[in-house]
C-alpha positions as CSV (number, residue, x, y, z in Angstrom):
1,X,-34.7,-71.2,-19.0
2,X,-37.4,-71.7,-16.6
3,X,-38.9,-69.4,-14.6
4,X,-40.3,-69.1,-11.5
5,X,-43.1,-66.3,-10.4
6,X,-43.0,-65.4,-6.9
7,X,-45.7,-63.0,-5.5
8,X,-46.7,-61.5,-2.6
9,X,-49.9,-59.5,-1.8
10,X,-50.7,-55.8,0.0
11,X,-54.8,-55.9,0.7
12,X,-56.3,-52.3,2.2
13,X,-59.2,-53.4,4.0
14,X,-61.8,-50.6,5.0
15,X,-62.8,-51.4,8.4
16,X,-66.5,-51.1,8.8
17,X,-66.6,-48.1,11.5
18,X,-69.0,-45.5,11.6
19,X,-66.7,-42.7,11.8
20,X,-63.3,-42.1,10.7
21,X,-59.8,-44.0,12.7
22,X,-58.8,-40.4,14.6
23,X,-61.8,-37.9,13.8
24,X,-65.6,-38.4,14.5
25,X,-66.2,-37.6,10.7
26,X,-68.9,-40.0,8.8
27,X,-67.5,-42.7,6.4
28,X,-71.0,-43.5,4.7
29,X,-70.1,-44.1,0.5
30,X,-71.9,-42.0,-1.8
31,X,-71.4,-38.4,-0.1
32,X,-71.3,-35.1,-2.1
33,X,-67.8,-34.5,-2.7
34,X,-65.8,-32.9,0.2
35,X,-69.0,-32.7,2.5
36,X,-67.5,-35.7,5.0
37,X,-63.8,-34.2,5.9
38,X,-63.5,-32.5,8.6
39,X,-60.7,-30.4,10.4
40,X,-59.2,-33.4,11.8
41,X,-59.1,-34.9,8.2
42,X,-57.2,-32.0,6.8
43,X,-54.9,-31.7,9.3
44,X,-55.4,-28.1,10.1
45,X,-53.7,-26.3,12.6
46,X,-54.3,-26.8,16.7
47,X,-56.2,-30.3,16.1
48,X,-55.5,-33.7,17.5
49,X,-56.1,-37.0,16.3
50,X,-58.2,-39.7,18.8
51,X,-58.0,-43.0,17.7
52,X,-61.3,-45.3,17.5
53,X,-61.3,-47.8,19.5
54,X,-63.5,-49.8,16.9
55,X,-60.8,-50.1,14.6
56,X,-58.8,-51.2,16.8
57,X,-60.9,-54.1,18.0
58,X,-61.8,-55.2,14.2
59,X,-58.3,-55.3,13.6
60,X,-57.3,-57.4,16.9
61,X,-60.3,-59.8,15.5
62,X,-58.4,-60.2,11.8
63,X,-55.0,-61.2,13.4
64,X,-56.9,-63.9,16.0
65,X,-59.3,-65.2,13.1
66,X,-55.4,-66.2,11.4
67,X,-53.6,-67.1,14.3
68,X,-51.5,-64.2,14.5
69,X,-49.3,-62.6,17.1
70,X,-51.5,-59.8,18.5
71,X,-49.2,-56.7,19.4
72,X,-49.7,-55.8,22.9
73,X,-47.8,-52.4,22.5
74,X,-48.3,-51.1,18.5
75,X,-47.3,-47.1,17.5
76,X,-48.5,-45.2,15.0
77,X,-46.3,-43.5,12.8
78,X,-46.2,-40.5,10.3
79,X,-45.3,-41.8,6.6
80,X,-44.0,-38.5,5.0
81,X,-45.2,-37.9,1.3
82,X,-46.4,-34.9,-0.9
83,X,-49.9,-35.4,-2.9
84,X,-52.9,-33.0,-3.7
85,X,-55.0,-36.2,-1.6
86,X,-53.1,-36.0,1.2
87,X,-53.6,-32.5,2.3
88,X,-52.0,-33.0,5.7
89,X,-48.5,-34.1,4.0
90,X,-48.0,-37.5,6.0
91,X,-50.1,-40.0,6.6
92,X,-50.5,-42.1,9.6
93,X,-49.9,-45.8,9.7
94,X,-47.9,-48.1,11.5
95,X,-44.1,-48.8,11.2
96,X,-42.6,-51.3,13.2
97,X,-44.5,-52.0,15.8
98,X,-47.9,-53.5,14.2
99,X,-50.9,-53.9,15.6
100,X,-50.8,-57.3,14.2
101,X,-47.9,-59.4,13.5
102,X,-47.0,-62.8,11.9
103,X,-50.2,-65.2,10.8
104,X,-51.0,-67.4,8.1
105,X,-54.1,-68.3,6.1
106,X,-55.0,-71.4,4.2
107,X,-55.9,-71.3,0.4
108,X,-57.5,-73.5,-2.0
109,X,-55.7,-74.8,-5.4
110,X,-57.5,-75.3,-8.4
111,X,-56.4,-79.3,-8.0
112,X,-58.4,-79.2,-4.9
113,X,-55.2,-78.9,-2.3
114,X,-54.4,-76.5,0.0
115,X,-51.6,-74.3,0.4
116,X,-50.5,-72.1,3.5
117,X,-49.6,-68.3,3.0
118,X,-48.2,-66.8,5.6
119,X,-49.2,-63.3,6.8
120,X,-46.2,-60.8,7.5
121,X,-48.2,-58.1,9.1
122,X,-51.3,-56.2,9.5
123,X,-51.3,-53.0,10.2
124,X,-53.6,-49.6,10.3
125,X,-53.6,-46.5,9.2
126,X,-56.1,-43.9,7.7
127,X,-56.8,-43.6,3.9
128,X,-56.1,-40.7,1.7
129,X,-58.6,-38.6,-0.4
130,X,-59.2,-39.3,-3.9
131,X,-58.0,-37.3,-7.1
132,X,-60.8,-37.2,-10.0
133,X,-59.9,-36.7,-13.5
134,X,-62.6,-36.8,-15.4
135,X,-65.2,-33.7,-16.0
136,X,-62.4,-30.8,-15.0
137,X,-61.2,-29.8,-18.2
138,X,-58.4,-31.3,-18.1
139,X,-57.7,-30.5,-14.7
140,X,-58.1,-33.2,-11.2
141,X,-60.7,-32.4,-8.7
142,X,-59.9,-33.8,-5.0
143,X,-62.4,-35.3,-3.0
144,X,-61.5,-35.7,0.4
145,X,-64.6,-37.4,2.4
146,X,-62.4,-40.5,2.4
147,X,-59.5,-39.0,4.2
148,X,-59.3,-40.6,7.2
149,X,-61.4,-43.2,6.4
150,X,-60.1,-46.2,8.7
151,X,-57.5,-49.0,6.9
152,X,-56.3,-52.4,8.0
153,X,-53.7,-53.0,5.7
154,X,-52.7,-57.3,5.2
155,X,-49.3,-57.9,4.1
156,X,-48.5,-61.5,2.9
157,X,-45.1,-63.7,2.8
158,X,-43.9,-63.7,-0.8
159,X,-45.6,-67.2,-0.8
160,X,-48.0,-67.2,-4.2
161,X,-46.5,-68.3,-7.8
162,X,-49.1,-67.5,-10.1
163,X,-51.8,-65.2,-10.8
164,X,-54.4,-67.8,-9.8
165,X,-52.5,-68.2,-6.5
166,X,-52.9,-64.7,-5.7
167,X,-56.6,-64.3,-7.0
168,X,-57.5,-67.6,-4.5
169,X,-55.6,-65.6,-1.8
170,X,-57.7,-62.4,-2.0
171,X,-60.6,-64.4,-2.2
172,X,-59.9,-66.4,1.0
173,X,-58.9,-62.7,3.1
174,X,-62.4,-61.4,1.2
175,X,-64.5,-64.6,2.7
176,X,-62.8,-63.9,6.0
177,X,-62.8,-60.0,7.1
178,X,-66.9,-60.0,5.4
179,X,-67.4,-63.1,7.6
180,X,-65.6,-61.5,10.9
181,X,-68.4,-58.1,9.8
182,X,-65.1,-56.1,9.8
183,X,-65.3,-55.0,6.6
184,X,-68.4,-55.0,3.5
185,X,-66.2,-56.0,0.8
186,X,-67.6,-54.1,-1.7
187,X,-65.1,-54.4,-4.8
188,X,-66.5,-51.6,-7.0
189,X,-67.1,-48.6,-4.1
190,X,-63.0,-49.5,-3.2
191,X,-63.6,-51.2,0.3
192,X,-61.7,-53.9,-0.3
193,X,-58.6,-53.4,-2.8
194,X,-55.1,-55.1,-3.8
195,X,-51.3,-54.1,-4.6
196,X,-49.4,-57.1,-5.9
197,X,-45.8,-57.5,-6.2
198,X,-44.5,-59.7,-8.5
199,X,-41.2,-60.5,-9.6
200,X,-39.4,-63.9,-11.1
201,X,-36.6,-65.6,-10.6
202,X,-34.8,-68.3,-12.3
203,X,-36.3,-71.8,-11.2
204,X,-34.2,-72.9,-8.2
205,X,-32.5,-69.9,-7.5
206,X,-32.9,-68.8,-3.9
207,X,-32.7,-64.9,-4.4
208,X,-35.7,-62.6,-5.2
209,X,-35.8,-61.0,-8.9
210,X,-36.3,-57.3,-8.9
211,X,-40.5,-56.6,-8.3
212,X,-42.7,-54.1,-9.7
213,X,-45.9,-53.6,-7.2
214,X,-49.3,-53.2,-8.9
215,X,-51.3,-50.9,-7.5
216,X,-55.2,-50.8,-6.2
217,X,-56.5,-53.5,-8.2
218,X,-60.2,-54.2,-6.7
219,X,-61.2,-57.7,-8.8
220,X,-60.1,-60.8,-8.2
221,X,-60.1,-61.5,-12.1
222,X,-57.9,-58.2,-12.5
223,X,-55.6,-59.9,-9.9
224,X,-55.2,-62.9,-12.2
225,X,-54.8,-61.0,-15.5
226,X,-52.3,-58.0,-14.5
227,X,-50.2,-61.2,-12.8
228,X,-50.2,-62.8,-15.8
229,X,-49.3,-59.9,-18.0
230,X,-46.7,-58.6,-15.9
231,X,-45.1,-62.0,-15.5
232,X,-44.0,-62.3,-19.4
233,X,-43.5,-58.4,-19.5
234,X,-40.6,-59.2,-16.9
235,X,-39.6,-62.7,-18.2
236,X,-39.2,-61.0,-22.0
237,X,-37.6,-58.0,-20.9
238,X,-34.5,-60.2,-19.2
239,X,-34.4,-62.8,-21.7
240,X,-34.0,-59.7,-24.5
241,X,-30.7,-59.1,-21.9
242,X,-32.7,-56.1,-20.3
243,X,-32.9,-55.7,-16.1
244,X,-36.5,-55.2,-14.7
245,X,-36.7,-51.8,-12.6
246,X,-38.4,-51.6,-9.2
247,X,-41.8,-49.7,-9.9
248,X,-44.8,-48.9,-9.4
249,X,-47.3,-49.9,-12.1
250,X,-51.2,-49.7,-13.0
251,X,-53.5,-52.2,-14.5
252,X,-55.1,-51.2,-17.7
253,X,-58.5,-53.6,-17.3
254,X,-59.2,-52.4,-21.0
255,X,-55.7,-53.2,-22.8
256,X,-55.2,-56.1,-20.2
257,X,-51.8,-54.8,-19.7
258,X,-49.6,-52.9,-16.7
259,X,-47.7,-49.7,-17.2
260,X,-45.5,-47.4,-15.9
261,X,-46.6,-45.3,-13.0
262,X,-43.9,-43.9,-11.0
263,X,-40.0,-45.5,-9.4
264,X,-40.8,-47.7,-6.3
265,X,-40.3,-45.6,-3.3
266,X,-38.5,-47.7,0.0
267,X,-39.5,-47.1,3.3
268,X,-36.3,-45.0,4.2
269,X,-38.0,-42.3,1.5
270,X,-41.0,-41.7,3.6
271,X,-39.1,-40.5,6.6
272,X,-41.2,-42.9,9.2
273,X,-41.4,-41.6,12.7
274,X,-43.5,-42.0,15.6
275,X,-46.3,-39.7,15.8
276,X,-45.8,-37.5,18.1
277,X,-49.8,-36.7,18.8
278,X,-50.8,-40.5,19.3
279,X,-49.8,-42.5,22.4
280,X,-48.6,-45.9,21.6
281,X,-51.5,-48.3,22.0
282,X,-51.4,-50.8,25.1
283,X,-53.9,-53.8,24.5
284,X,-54.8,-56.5,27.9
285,X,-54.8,-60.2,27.2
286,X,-58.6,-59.5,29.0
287,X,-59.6,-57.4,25.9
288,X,-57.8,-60.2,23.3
289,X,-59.7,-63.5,25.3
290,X,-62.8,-61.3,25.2
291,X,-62.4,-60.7,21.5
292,X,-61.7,-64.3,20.8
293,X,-65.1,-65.7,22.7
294,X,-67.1,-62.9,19.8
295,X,-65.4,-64.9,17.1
296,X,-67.9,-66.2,14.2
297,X,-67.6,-69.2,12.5
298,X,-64.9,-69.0,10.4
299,X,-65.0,-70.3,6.5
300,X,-62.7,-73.2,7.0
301,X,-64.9,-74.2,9.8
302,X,-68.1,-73.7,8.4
303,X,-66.5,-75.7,5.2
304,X,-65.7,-78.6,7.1
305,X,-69.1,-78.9,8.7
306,X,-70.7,-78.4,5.7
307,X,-69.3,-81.6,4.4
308,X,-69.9,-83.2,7.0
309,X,-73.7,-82.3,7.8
310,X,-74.8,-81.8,4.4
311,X,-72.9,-84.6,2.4
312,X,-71.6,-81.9,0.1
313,X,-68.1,-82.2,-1.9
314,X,-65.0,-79.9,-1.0
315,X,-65.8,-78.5,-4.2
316,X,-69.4,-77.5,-3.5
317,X,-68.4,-76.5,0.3
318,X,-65.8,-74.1,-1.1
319,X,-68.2,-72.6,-3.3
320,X,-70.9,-72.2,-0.6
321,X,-68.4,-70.7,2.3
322,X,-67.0,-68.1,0.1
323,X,-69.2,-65.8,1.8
324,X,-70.9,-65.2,5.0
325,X,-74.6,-64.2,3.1
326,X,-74.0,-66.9,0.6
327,X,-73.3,-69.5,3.3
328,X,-76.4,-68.2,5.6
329,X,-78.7,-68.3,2.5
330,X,-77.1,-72.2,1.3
331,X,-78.0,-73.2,4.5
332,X,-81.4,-71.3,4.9
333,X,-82.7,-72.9,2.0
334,X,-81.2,-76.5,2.7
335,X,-82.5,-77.0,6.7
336,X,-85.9,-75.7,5.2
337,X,-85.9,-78.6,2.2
338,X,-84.2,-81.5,3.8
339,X,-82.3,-81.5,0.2
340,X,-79.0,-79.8,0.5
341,X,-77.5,-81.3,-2.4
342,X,-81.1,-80.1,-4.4
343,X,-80.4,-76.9,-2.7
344,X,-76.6,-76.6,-3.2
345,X,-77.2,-77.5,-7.0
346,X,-79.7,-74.4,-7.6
347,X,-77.6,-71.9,-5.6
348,X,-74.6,-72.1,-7.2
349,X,-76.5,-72.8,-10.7
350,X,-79.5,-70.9,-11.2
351,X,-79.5,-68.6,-8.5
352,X,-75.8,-67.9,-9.0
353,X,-75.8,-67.3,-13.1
354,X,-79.2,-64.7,-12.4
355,X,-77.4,-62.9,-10.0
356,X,-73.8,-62.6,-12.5
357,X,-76.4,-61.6,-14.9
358,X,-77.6,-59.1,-12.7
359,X,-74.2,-57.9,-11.5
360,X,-75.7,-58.0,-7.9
361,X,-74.6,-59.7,-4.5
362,X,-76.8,-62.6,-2.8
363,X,-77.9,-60.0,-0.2
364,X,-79.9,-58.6,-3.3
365,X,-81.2,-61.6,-4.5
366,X,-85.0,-60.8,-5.8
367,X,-86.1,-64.5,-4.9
368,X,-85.5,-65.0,-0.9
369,X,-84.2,-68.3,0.8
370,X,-87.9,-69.1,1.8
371,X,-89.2,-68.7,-2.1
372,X,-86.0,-71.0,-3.3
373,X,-87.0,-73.7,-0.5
374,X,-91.1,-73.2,-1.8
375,X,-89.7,-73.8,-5.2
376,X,-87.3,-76.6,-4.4
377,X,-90.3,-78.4,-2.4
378,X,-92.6,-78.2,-5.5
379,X,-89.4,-79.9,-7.1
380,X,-89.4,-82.9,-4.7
381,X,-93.2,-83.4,-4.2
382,X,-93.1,-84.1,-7.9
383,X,-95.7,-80.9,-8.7
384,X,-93.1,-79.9,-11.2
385,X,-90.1,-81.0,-12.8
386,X,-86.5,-79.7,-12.8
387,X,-87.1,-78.3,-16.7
388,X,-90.3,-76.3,-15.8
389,X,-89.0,-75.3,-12.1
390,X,-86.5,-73.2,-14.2
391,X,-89.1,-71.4,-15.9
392,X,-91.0,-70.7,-12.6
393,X,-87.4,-69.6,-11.1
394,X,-87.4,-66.9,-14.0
395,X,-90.7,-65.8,-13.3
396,X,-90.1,-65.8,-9.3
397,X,-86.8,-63.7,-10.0
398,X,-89.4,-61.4,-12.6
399,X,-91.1,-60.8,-9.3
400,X,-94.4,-62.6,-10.6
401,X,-94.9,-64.3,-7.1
402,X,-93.5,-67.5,-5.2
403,X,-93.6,-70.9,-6.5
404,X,-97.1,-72.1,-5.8
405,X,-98.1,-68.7,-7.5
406,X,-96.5,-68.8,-10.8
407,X,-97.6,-72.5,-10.8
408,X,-101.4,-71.9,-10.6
409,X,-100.7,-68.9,-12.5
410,X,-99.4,-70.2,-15.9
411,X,-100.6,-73.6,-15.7
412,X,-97.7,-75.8,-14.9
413,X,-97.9,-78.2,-13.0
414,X,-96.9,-81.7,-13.4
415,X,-99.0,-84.1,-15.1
416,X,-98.4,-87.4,-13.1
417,X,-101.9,-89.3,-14.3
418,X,-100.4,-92.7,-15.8
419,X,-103.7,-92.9,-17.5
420,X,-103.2,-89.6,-19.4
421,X,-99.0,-90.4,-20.0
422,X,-99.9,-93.6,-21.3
423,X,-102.7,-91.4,-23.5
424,X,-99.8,-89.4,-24.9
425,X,-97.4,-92.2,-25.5
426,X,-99.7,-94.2,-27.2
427,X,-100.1,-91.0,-29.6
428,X,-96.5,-90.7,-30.1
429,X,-95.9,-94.1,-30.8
430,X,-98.6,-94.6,-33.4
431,X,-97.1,-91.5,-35.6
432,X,-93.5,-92.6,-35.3
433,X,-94.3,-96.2,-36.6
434,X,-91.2,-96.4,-38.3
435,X,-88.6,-95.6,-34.9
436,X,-91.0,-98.1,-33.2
437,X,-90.0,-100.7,-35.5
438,X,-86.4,-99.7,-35.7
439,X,-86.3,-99.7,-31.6
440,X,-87.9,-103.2,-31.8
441,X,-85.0,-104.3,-34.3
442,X,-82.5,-103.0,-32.3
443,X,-79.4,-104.9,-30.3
444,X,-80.4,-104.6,-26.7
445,X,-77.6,-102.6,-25.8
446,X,-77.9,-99.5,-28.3
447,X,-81.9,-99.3,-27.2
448,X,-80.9,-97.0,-24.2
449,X,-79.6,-94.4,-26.2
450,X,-82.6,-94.9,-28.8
451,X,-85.6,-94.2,-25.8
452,X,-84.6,-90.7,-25.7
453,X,-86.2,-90.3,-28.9
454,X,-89.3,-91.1,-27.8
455,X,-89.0,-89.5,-24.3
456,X,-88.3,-85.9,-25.9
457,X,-91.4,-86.2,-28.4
458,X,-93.3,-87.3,-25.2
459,X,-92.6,-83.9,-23.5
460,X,-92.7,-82.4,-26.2
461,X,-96.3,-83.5,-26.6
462,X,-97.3,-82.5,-22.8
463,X,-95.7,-79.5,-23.2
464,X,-93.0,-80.5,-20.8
465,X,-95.3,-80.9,-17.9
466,X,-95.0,-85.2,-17.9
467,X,-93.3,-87.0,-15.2
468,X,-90.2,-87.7,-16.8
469,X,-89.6,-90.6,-14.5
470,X,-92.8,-92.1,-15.4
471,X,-92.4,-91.0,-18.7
472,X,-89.3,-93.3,-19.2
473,X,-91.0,-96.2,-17.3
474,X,-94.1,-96.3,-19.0
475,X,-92.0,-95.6,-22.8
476,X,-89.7,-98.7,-21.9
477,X,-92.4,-100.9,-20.8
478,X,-94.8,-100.5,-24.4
479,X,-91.7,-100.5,-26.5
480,X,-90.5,-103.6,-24.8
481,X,-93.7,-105.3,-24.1
C-alpha cells in the first residue's frame, strides 16, 4: 500500500520584548535560576496581569508580513493544567478569538518549486518555567525566570508531506520573524522551537490518520529526522494490523528515534475560558496601516531583487535571504566589490563552512564584510589567486590581520612577471623531457587534459603564487610552439 505523510507544524516564537507579556519582569537569557520571576509570574494572590503592548505589535507585524487576517477584537483565555512549571495552574493564551487568524507562507522544494502553506492561526500566550533534571539527585529543580516570558505561537494547515517539507517550513517562519526583529531565533537558548504533528493516511484517502505531536524540537535537522522516524514507526505499526494512538512524543536526537511521552490531551481537557483579569484586546485599522508602513523587506522580496540586481541563481538567492545578517553581510560585501557572484561564491563557501566549523552565527563572524570585500579585491586585482586567497582567509579568520596584512606578512603575493613564469616553465619543461615529448605526440584533442600536468608542476614550482591564467597561456604556447 502506499502511503501518504501529512504534517502540520506548531512553532513557539519568543517575541523579542524586554520584559515579560503581563509583568514588567526581565526576559534577558542566562539569569541565575529563579532570580527573573516575579509575583506576577507566580500568580500569587491579589496581583493582576497588564499586557505589553510590544507583544502585541510584533505579533500584529507576523500576521501582515503573511497576509493574514489581523483580529480586531482577540481574548485571552486561561488553559487549565497542573505542572511543577506552571506554578499558577493555567496558563494564559488565546482560544478562539486569535490575535492573528488565517495566512499563508511560501516555501521552497528541494526541486527548486514553491509550495504554499497555509497558516491556521497565530496566537499569544506566556511561556511556562522550566523543569531541570540533571544535578538533583535524582530529583527536578524548577526554574521559573521564563514564566511569563512572552509567546507567539504559529499554527500551520496540515499542508507538508515530508520531513523535508516541514524542515523548509520552519526555515522559511525562522528567515521571517528574525527578519521582521520580532524574534532572535536562537535554536539552542529555546527562542525559537517546534511541535510537529504527523500522521499518514492511505494515498488518496481524503480522511486524516490518527497523529502523534512531537514536541519542542529546536533544529531544523531534528525536524527532518524525528519526521522521518515517526513516519515508518506509524506506517509499520498499521501494516503489523496495530492502530496508531493520539500522543504526545519526544525526540531522542541521540537514538534518532521518538518515544512515548504522555496521551494527547484535546482542547475540551484544558477547560478554556476567558480570563476574567484581561480585557479583550481592541486593535484600530490606524495602528494596523501604521504597522504595515514599519514593514522590512521581507525574504521573498529581498530574494527576487537579488536575482535581479545581482545576477544570482534562485538557488544562491535562497541561500543568501535565509537570514536578515546573512543577507545584509552578502550584500555588504558585494556593493563594496562590484563582484556579487565572487562575493556570493565565498559567503556561502568559505565563510559559511568556517563558521559551521565554528558553530557560530554570521553576526559573530571573526572576519567582517569590509575584510571579505579587502580580500575579494586582492582576488580580482590579480595580487593573489583564488588557491592562496584561501589561505589568507584562514589566517584573517586566525585574527592575523586583513588581507593586505597577511599578504605582506607571509609573502604571498602573486607572481604575475611573464619573464620570471616563463623562467619557471622553461625549468619544468626541461626536467619532464619525456611528458614534453609525449604532449608533442599527442592527438590534438586529448592535449587539454594533458596541460594540467605541467600547470600543477608549474605552481608547484612557484609555490602556488603564479598567475594561473598566465600560467596556462604561456605552458600552451611553448608546448605548441
Amino acid at each position: 500500500m502506499e502511503w501518504e505523510t501529512v504534517i502540520g507544524c506548531e512553532i513557539h516564537t519568543q517575541l523579542a520584548t524586554k520584559s515579560k507579556i503581563f509583568s514588567g519582569a526581565a526576559t534577558a537569557y542566562g539569569a541565575e535560576p529563579n532570580t527573573q520571576a516575579c509575583a506576577v509570574d507566580l500568580g500569587l494572590p491579589g496581583v493582576l496581569p497588564v499586557l505589553n503592548k510590544e507583544a502585541v505589535r510584533m505579533a500584529v507585524m507576523f500576521g501582515l508580513a503573511v497576509n493574514a487576517e489581523i483580529g480586531k477584537r482577540s481574548v485571552f483565555a486561561r488553559k487549565n493544567y497542573f505542572y511543577p512549571d506552571l506554578p499558577k495552574g493555567y496558563q494564559i493564551s488565546q482560544f478562539e478569538l486569535p490575535i492573528v487568524g488565517k495566512g499563508e507562507l511560501s516555501i521552497e522544494l528541494e526541486d527548486g518549486q514553491s509550495k504554499v502553506v497555509g497558516i491556521t492561526r497565530a496566537h499569544l500566550e506566556e511561556d511556562a518555567g522550566k523543569s531541570l533534571h540533571e544535578d538533583f539527585h535524582g530529583m527536578t529543580g524548577i526554574d521559573l525566570n521564563r514564566a511569563g516570558t512572552p509567546l507567539l505561537e504559529i499554527v500551520s494547515d496540515p499542508d507538508m508531506r515530508s520531513g523535508k517539507e516541514a524542515a523548509a517550513y520552519m526555515r522559511k517562519v525562522h528567515s521571517l520573524v528574525t527578519c521582521l526583529g520580532i524574534c532572535d531565533g536562537n535554536l539552542q537558548e529555546g527562542s525559537f522551537r517546534c511541535d510537529v504533528n504527523v500522521s499518514v493516511r492511505p494515498k488518496g484517502q481524503a480522511e486524516y490518520g490518527t497523529r502523534a505531536e512531537i514536541k519542542n524540537l529546536n533544529s531544523f535537522r531534528f525536524v527532518e529526522k524525528a519526521v522521518e522516524y515517526e513516519v515508518a514507526r506509524q506506517i509499520a505499526i498499521i501494516e503489523g494490523g496495530g492502530k496508531v494512538v493520539q500522543e504526545t512524543r519526544l525526540f531522542d536526537a541521540d537514538k534518532g528515534e521518538t518515544r512515548s511521552m504522555r496521551s494527547k490531551e484535546e482542547a475540551n481537557d484544558y477547560r478554556y475560558f476567558p480570563d476574567p483579569d484581561l480585557l479583550p484586546v481592541v486593535i484600530e485599522d490606524d495602528f494596523i496601516e501604521a504597522l504595515r508602513a514599519t514593514l522590512p523587506e521581507l525574504p521573498d522580496a529581498r530574494k527576487l531583487r537579488f536575482i535581479e540586481a545581482f545576477g544570482l541563481s534562485a538557488y544562491d538567492a535562497a541561500f543568501l535571504t535565509g537570514s536578515r545578517e546573512l543577507g545584509d553581510y552578502f550584500e555588504a560585501v558585494a556593493k563594496a566589490t562590484g563582484e556579487a557572484k565572487l562575493a556570493a561564491n565565498w559567503v556561502m563557501g568559505e565563510l559559511s563552512a568556517a563558521l559551521n566549523r565554528a558553530d557560530t552565527g554570521i553576526a559573530d563572524s571573526p572576519i567582517s564584510a569590509v575584510q571579505l570585500a579587502g580580500l575579494i579585491a586582492r582576488i580580482k586585482d590579480n595580487t593573489i589567486s583564488g588557491k592562496i586567497a584561501k589561505e589568507v582567509f584562514e589566517a584573517m579568520w586566525n585574527g592575523e590581520g586583513d588581507a593586505d596584512q597577511v599578504i605582506d606578512k607571509k609573502g604571498l603575493k602573486q607572481i604575475t612577471d611573464s619573464g620570471a613564469i616563463e623562467a619557471i616553465i622553461d625549468e619544468v619543461l626541461a626536467n619532464n623531457a619525456a611528458q614534453v615529448d609525449n604532449y608533442r605526440n599527442a592527438e590534438p584533442d586529448k592535449r587539454g587534459k594533458m596541460i594540467g600536468f605541467f600547470v600543477g608542476q608549474v605552481m608547484k614550482a612557484s609555490q602556488g603564487k603564479a598567475n594561473p591564467g598566465q600560467v596556462n597561456q604561456l605552458l600552451k604556447a611553448k608546448l605548441d610552439g
